[in-house]
C-alpha positions, 0 to 999 in steps of 0.5 A: 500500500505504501508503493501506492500512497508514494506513487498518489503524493507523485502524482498530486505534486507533479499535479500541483506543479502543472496548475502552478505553470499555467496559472503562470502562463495564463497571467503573462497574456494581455488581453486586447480587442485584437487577435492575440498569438500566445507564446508559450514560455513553459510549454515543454515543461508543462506538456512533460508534467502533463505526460507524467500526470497520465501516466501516474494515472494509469498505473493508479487505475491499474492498481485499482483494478487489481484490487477488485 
């Protein structure tokens, strides 16, 4: 169970970090009447905690299912 709770408290940093960039990235814009093209300035780090976040999810729903 341990194994479980470590890959849970994984799973809601990476979580907490990905919020936190696109709080950052959502503050950067200045709204405008105009079309505006949106730079991203943490993309890369934001699709990689991303991509973390769907896995850890997985393995957690695999788990799950193995307790049933």
């Amino acid at each position: 169970m341990s194994n479980r709770m470590e890959i849970l408290e994984e799973y809601r940093q990476a979580n907490s970090q990905l919020a936190t960039l696109k709080r950052k990235e959502s503050e950067s814009v200045q709204w405008s009447s105009e079309t505006v093209q949106i730079e991203p300035r943490y993309g890369k780090e934001m699709n990689d905690l991303s991509d973390k976040c769907a896995q850890l999810d997985m393995i957690l729903e695999a788990m799950d299912a193995s307790e049933d």
